[in-house]
N, C-alpha and C positions, 0 to 999 in steps of 0.2 A: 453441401452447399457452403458457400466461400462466408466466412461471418465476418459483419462491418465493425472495425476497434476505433473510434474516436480516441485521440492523443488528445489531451487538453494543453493546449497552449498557453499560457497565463505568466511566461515572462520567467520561469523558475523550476527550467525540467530538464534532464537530459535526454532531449527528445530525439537528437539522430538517433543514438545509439539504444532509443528503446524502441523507433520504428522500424531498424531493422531486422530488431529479435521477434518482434511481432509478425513482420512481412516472412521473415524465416519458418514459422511456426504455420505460415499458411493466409493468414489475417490478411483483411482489406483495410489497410491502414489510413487513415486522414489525422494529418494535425492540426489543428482546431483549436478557434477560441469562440464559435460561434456558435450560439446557444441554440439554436435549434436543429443544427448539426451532431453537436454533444449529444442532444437529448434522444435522436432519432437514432443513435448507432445500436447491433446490436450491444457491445460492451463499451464501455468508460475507460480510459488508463488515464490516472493523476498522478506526471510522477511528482516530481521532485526533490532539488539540492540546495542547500544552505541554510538560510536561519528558517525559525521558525516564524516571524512578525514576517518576514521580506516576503516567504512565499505567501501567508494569509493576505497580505497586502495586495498582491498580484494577483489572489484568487478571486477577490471581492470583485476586482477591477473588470471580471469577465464574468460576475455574475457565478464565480464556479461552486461557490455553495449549495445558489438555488438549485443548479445541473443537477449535484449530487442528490441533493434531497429532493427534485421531481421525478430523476431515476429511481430511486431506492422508494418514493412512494410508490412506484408501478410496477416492483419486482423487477428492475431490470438492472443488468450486473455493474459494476464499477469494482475497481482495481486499483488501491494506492500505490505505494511505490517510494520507499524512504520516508524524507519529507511530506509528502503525496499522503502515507499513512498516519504520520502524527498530527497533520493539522485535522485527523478526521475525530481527535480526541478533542475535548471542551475545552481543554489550556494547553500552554504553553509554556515554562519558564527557561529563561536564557537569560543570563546575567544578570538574576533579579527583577526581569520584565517579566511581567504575564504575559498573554498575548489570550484573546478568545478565539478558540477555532469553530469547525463545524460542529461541533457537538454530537456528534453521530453516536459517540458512545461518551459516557462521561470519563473522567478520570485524567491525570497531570500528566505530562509528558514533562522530563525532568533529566538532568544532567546525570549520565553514569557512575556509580561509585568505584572507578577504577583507577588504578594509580597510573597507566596510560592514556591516552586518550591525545584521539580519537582510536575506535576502536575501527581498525583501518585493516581488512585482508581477508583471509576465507576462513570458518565457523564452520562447524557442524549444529543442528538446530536438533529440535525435539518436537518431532510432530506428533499427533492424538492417531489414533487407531480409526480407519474411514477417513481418513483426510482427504479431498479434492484435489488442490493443488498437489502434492505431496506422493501422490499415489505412484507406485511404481519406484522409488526412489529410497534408497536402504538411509539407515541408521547414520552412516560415516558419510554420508555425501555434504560435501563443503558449500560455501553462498558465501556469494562477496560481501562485505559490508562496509562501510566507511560512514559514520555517524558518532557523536558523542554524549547526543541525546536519546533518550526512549520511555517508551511506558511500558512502567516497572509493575503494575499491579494492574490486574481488571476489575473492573467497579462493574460491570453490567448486571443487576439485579435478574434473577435467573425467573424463568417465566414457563406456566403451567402450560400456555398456548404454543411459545415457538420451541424451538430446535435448539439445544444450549449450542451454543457456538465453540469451534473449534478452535484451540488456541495452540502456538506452537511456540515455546520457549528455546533459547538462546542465553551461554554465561558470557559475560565480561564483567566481572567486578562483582557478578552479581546477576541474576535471573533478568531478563527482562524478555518482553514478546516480540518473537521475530518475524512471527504472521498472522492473520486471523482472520477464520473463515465464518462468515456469519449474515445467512442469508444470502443474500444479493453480494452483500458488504464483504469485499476481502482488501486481504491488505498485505504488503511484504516490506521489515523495515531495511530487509535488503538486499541489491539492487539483482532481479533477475537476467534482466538484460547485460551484466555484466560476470555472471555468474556462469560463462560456457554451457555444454553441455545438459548439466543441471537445471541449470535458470530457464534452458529451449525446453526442458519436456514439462517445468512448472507452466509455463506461459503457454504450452501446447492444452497442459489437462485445461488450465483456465478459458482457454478458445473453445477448445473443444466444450464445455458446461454452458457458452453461450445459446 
């Protein structure tokens, strides 16, 4: 059965070119800033590109927090995407601004320690053993990335009831998380839809867990 992916619209996505990795992978894609369209899909995709205040800005503006958080109260799946994944952390800093995001998980999203930057091209990541996204997909396999911000450390306090979440690390400069699966909640800091064949069978496993 065909499963429905809301795109969220909110002013700050690369949304052709994440709807057609989606439509590729099979997905009944809509893109969307209307909240009860959002809410009703089987899955979520948040992406986003550029700062971090601009897209919390845009996100507010469509309500895209509450989406997130009435989905994620009802077990139902959502998918960041860059930007899309960092605003799903508490803060933000960029040039000495904070910025509060959705809080989904706590902890700072924060400028790379690398003497380049942006960290701009294709990576190899390091995914957990059972990974979802990830499955089927060896060691050496590369993901676009273009960002020069990320979160560097996970703060989610580990819990006797749920599931520890699946985190997938990524170097530039220095470790930081390049995906993370958790619950309902995943996230990729980067971009599958641009990521060729790779990025189609990540977005494929994630359709398919809808």
């Amino acid at each position: 059965m065909t499963k429905s992916v809301a795109l969220l619209d909110y002013g700050s996505g690369n949304l052709h070119s994440a709807q057609r990795a989606l439509a590729r992978v099979g997905a009944q894609v809509e893109v969307t800033s209307d909240f009860d369209t959002a809410l009703a899909a089987d899955g979520l995709v948040v992406p986003g590109v550029g700062a971090y205040a601009a897209c919390m800005a845009g996100l507010l503006e469509v309500r895209g927090e509450r989406i997130i958080g009435r989905r994620l109260a009802g077990g139902r799946p959502v998918l960041g995407i860059c930007v899309g994944m960092q605003i799903l952390f508490a803060r933000g800093v960029e040039f000495g601004v904070e910025t509060e995001g959705c809080g989904e998980w706590p902890g700072t999203v924060g400028r790379l320690p690398a003497p380049v930057l942006p960290h701009m091209g294709w990576n190899t990541v390091a995914a957990p053993p059972q990974s979802v996204l990830f499955a089927g997909l060896d060691d050496a396999t590369r993901f676009y990335f273009v960002h020069s911000y990320a979160a560097q450390t996970w703060d989610l306090p580990e819990s006797d009831l749920l599931a520890p979440p699946k985190l997938t690390w990524a170097e530039h400069g220095g470790p930081f998380l390049a995906a993370v699966e958790n619950g309902p909640l995943s996230a990729t800091q980067f971009h599958p839809e641009k990521s060729g064949d790779a990025g189609a069978v990540l977005l494929q496993n994630w359709v398919n867990s809808l």
